[in-house]
C-alpha distance (Angstrom), angle and dihedral (degrees) to the residues before:
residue distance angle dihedral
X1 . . .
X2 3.83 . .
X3 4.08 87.3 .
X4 3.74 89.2 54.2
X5 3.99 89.9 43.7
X6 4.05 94.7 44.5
X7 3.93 91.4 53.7
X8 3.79 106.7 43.1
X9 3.82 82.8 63.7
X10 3.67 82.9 78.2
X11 4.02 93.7 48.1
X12 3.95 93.4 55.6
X13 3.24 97.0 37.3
X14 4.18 100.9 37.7
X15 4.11 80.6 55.2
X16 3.97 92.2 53.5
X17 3.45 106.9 41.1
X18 4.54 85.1 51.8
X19 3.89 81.2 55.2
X20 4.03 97.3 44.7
X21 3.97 106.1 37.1
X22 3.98 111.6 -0.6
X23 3.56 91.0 -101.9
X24 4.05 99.7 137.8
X25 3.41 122.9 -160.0
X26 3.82 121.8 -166.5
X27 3.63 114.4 -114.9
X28 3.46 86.3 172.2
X29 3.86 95.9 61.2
X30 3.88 88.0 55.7
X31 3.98 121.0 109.9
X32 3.59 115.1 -114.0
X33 3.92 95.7 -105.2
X34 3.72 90.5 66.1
X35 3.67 87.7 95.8
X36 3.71 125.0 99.5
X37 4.09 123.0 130.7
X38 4.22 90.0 -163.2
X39 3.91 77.7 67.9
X40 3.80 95.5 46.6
X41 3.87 95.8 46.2
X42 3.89 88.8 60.6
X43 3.89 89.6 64.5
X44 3.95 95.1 29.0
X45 3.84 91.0 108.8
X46 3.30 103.4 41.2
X47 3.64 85.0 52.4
X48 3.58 95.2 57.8
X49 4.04 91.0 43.7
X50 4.11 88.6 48.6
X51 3.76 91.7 46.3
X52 4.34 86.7 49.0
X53 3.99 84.8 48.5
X54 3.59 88.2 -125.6
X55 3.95 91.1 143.9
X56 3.97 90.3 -177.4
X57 3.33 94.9 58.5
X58 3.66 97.0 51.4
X59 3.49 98.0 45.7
X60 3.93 90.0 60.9
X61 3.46 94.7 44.5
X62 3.93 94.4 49.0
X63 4.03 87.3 42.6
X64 3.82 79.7 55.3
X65 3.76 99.1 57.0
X66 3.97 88.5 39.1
X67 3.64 87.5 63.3
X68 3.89 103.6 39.8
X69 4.08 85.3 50.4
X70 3.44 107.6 33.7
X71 3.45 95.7 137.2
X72 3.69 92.8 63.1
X73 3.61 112.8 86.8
X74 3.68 100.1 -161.2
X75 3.84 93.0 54.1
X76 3.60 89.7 51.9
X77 3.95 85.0 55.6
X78 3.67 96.7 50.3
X79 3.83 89.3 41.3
X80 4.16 89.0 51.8
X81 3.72 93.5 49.9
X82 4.09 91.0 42.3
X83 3.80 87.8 58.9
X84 3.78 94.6 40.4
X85 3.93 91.9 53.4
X86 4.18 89.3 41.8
X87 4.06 91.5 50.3
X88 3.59 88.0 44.0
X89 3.97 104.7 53.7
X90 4.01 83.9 37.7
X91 3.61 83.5 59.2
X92 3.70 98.1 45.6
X93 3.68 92.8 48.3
X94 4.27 92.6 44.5
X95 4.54 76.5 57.7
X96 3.62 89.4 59.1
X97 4.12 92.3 55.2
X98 4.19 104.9 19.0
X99 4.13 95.7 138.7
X100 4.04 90.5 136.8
X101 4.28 129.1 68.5
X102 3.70 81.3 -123.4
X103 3.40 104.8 50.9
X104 3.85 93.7 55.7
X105 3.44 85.6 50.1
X106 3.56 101.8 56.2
X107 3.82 86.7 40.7
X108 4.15 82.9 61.0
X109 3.97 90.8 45.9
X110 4.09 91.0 47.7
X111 4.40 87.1 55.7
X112 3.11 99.1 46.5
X113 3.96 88.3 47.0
X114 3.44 81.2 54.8
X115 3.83 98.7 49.0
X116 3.85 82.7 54.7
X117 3.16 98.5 53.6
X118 3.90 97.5 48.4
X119 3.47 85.8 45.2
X120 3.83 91.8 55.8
X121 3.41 94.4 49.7
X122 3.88 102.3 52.5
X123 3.98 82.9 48.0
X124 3.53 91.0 54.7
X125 3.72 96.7 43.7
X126 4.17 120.0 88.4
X127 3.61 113.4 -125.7
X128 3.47 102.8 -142.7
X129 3.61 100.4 77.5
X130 3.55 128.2 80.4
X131 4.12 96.7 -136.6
X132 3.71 87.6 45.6
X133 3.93 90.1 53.1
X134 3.95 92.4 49.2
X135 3.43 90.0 54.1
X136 4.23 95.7 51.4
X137 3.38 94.2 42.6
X138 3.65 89.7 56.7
X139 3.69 96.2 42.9
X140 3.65 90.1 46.7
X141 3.78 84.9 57.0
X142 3.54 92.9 47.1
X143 3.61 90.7 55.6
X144 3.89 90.0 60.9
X145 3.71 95.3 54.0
X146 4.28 85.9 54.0
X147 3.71 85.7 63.5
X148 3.92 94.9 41.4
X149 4.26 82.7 52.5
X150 4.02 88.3 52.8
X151 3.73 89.0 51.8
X152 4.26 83.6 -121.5
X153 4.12 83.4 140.0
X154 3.81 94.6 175.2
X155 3.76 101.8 52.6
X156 3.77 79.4 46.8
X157 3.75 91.8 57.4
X158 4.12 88.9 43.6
X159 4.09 88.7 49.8
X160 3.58 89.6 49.6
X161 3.46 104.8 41.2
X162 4.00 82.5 54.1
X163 3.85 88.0 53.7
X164 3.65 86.1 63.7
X165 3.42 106.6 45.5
X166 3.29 97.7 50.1
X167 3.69 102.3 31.4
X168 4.13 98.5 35.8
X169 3.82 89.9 144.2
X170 3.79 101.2 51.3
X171 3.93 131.1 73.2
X172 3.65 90.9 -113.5
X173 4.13 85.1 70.5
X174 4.04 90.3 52.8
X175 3.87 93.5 42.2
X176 3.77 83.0 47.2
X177 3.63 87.9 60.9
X178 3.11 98.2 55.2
X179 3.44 101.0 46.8
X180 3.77 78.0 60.0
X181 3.34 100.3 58.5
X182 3.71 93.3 46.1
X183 4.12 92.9 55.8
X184 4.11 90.7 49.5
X185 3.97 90.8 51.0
X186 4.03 83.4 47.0
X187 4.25 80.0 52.1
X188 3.41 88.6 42.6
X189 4.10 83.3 -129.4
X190 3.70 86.7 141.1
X191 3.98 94.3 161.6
X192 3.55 93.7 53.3
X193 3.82 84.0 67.9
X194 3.14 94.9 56.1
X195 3.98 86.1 42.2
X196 4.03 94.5 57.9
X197 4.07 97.5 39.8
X198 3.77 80.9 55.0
X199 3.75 96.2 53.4
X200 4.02 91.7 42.2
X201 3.17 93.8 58.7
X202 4.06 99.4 52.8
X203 3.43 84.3 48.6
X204 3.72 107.1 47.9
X205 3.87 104.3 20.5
X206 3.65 119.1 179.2
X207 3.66 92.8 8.8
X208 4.23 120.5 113.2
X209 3.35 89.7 -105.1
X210 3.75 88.7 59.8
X211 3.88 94.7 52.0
X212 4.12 80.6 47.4
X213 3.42 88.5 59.8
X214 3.68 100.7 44.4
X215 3.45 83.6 52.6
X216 3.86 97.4 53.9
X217 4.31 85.2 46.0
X218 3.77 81.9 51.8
X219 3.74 95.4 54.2
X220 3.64 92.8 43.4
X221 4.09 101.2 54.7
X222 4.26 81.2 43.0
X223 3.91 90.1 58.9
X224 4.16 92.0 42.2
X225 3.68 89.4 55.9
X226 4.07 93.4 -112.0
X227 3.94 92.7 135.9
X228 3.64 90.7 176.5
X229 3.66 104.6 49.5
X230 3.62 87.1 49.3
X231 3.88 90.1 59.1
X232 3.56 93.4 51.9
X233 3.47 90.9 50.9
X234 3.85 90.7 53.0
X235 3.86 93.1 43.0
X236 3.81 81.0 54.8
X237 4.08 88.9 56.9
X238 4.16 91.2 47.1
X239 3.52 92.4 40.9
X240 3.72 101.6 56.5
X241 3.66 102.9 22.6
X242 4.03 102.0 30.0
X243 3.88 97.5 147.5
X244 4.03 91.0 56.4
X245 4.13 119.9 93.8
X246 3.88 87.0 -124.7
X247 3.91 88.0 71.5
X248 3.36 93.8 54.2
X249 3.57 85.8 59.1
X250 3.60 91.0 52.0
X251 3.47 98.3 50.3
X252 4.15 88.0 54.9
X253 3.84 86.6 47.4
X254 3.94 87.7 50.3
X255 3.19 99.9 55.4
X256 3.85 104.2 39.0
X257 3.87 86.4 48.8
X258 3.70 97.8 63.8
X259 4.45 88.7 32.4
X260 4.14 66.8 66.4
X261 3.87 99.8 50.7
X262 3.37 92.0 38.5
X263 4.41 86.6 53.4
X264 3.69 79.6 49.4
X265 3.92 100.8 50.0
X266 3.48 88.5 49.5
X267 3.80 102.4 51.6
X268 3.95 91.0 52.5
């Protein structure tokens, strides 16, 4: 029974967090003894609470099943990653509204309750077992976007840049790069995109993280003006990945880029 319990953690939760923040979680790629509604019920209410956005709420109720099943290390890593993803969004939404000293400083406390909580539940979860490992690497990337909220850009960087190394084959390493790319235009360190979509990839050629990067060197020569560099970037995309949806992108980029030099040409 405890198997059965431990796992369907990952169901309910897998099927939340795909609702809440995009982050999917194959229910398909579970084993069939990662079933069990006694499991389900204990996060049923927090659930509903999550799903409301009432973050209070939820983080009492998952505190709650913490408690009563302490002893079970898997709840504990649900529970963690619950209150990481509830002290996160509360955070997010406290950026949209901080007018007061002490409402960006309970926005600060609420990330890095958040970072704590990620953190607890990679440390919590095994290693050796696929589900676990989706679940750290996305916690891990989590973590990273905490320190984009508090503006702490380089320890953003340094969690990302881990999320890659470690987790080059999974989308966390591609959303990673992005995020990335997004805190060096906030730098206006423009080059050094250029610089690390370069470096990615020499190091992981052919991979999707290599067509994410040729994308992101795409996106930077479009936004310098350099038309044509960003074309070859994007022929790059079609030519070596021309069955994935990102190359039909390209090919749409392609071909309103030079429509654009063409406009150009002729206005000179």
């Amino acid at each position: 029974m405890r198997n059965r319990l431990t796992n369907e953690a990952f169901i309910a939760l897998s099927l939340l967090v795909s609702l809440l923040w995009g982050v999917f979680f194959s229910v398909q790629a579970q084993p069939e003894h990662m079933a069990s509604p006694e499991f389900k019920a204990l996060f049923e209410r927090a659930d509903r609470y999550m799903i409301a956005e009432e973050w209070s709420s939820t983080l009492q109720e998952t505190e709650e099943v913490m408690a009563q099943n302490s002893a079970d290390n898997d709840v504990l890593i649900m529970g963690n990653l619950y209150q990481g993803l509830c002290y996160m969004r509360r955070a997010q939404e406290q950026s949209e509204s901080v007018q007061r000293i002490e409402t960006a400083e309970n926005q600060s406390l609420d990330y890095q309750r958040a970072i704590k909580g990620f953190q607890s539940c990679i440390q919590l979860s095994p290693t050796e077992h696929e589900d676990y490992l989706t679940l750290i690497s996305r916690a891990h990337y989590q973590i990273g976007r905490c320190y984009f909220g508090l503006r702490n850009y380089d320890k953003a960087i340094e969690v990302f840049d881990e999320v890659i190394s470690k987790y080059s084959d999974r989308k966390e390493a591609r959303l990673a790069l992005s995020r990335i790319r997004e805190i060096l235009e906030k730098k206006n360190e423009y080059d050094k995109i250029l610089t690390y979509s370069e470096t990615l990839l020499k190091k992981y050629p052919k991979t999707e993280l290599a067509r994410a990067a040729l994308y992101e060197a795409a996106v930077y020569y479009k936004r310098q003006g350099n038309f044509s560099a960003a074309i070859e970037k994007y022929q790059q995309i079609v030519n070596l990945f021309p069955d994935d949806d990102l190359a039909v992108v390209a090919k749409k980029n392609i071909d309103l880029l030079k429509e654009r030099i063409q406009k150009d040409s002729e206005q000179q």
